[in-house]
DOPARO-163339 format. One record per residue (C-alpha): y, z, x; chain; residue in three letters. Coordinates in nm, 2 decimals, always signed. Layout:
<sites>
Y | Z | X | A | ALA
...
</sites>
This chain:
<sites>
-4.96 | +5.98 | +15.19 | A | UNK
-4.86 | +6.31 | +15.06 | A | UNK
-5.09 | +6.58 | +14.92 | A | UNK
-5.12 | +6.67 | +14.55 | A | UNK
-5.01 | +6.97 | +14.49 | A | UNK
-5.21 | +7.16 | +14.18 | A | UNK
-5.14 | +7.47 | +14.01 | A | UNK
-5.40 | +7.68 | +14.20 | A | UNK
-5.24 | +7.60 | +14.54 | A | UNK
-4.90 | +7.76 | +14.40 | A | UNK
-4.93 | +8.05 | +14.16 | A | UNK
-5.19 | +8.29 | +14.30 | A | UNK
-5.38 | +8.40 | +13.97 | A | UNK
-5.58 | +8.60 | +14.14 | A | UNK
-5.33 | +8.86 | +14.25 | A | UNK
-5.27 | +8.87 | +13.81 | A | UNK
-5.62 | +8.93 | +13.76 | A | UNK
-5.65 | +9.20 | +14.03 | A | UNK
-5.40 | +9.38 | +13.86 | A | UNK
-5.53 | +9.37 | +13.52 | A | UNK
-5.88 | +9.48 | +13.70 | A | UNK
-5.74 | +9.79 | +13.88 | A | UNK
-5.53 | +9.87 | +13.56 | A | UNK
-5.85 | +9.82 | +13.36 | A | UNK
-5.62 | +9.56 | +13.10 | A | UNK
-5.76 | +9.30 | +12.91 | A | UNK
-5.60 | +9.01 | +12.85 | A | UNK
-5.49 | +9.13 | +12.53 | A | UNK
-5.32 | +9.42 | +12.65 | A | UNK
-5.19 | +9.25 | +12.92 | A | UNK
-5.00 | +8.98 | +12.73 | A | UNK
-4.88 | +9.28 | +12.50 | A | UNK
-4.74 | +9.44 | +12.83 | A | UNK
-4.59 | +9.09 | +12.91 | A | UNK
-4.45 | +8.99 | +12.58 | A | UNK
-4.67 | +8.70 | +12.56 | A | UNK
-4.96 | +8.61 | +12.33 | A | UNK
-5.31 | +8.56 | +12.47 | A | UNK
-5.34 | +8.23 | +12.47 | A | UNK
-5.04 | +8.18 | +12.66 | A | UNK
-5.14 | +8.43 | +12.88 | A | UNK
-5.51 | +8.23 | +12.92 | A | UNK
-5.34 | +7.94 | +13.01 | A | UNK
-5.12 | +8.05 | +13.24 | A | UNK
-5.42 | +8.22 | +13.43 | A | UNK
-5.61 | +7.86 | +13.38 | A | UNK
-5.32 | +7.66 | +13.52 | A | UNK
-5.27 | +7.50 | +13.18 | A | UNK
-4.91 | +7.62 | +13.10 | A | UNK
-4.66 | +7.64 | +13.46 | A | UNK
-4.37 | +7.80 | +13.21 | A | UNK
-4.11 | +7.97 | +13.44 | A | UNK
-4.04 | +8.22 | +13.20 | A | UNK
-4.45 | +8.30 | +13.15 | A | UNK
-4.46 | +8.40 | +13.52 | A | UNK
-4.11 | +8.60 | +13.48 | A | UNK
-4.25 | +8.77 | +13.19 | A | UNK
-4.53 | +8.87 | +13.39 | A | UNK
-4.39 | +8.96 | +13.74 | A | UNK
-4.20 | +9.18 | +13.53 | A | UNK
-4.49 | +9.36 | +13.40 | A | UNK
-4.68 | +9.38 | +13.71 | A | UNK
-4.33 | +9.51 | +13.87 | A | UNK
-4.35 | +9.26 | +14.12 | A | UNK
-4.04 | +9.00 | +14.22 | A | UNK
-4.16 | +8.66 | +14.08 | A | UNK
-4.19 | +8.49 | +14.43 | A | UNK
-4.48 | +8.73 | +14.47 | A | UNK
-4.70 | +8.55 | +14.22 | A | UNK
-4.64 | +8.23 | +14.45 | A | UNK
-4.90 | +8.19 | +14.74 | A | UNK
-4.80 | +8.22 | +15.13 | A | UNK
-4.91 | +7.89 | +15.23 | A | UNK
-4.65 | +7.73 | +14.95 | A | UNK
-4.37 | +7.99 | +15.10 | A | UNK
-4.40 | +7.90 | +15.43 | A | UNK
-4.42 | +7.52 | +15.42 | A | UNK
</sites>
């Protein structure tokens, strides 16, 4: 039988937090920086909302290509 896959195995929110750590952002000015609103934002980073364009909106912002906010171990499967 084949493994569930959640939201935490595929996005890597912690690489988004790290970023808004060492660019001292809170989530507020985060969003703002990704044309989001907070709470879109928050669920994003709580694996609530799996948008497309949520994590487009933020790869953008974090000046990364959007494959970078996936894990490895999803990658390379």
């Amino acid at each position: 039988m084949k493994q569930k896959i959640t939201f935490e195995d595929v996005i890597n929110t912690e690489l988004i937090k790290k970023y808004m750590k060492d660019n001292n952002l809170s989530k507020r000015e985060f969003a703002r920086k990704c044309n989001l609103n907070v709470w879109n934002l928050d669920a994003v980073l709580q694996g609530r909302n799996c948008r497309v364009v949520y994590f487009t909106k933020i790869a953008k912002a974090m000046d990364v290509q959007l494959h970078n906010l996936f894990l490895q171990k999803i990658i390379n499967s």
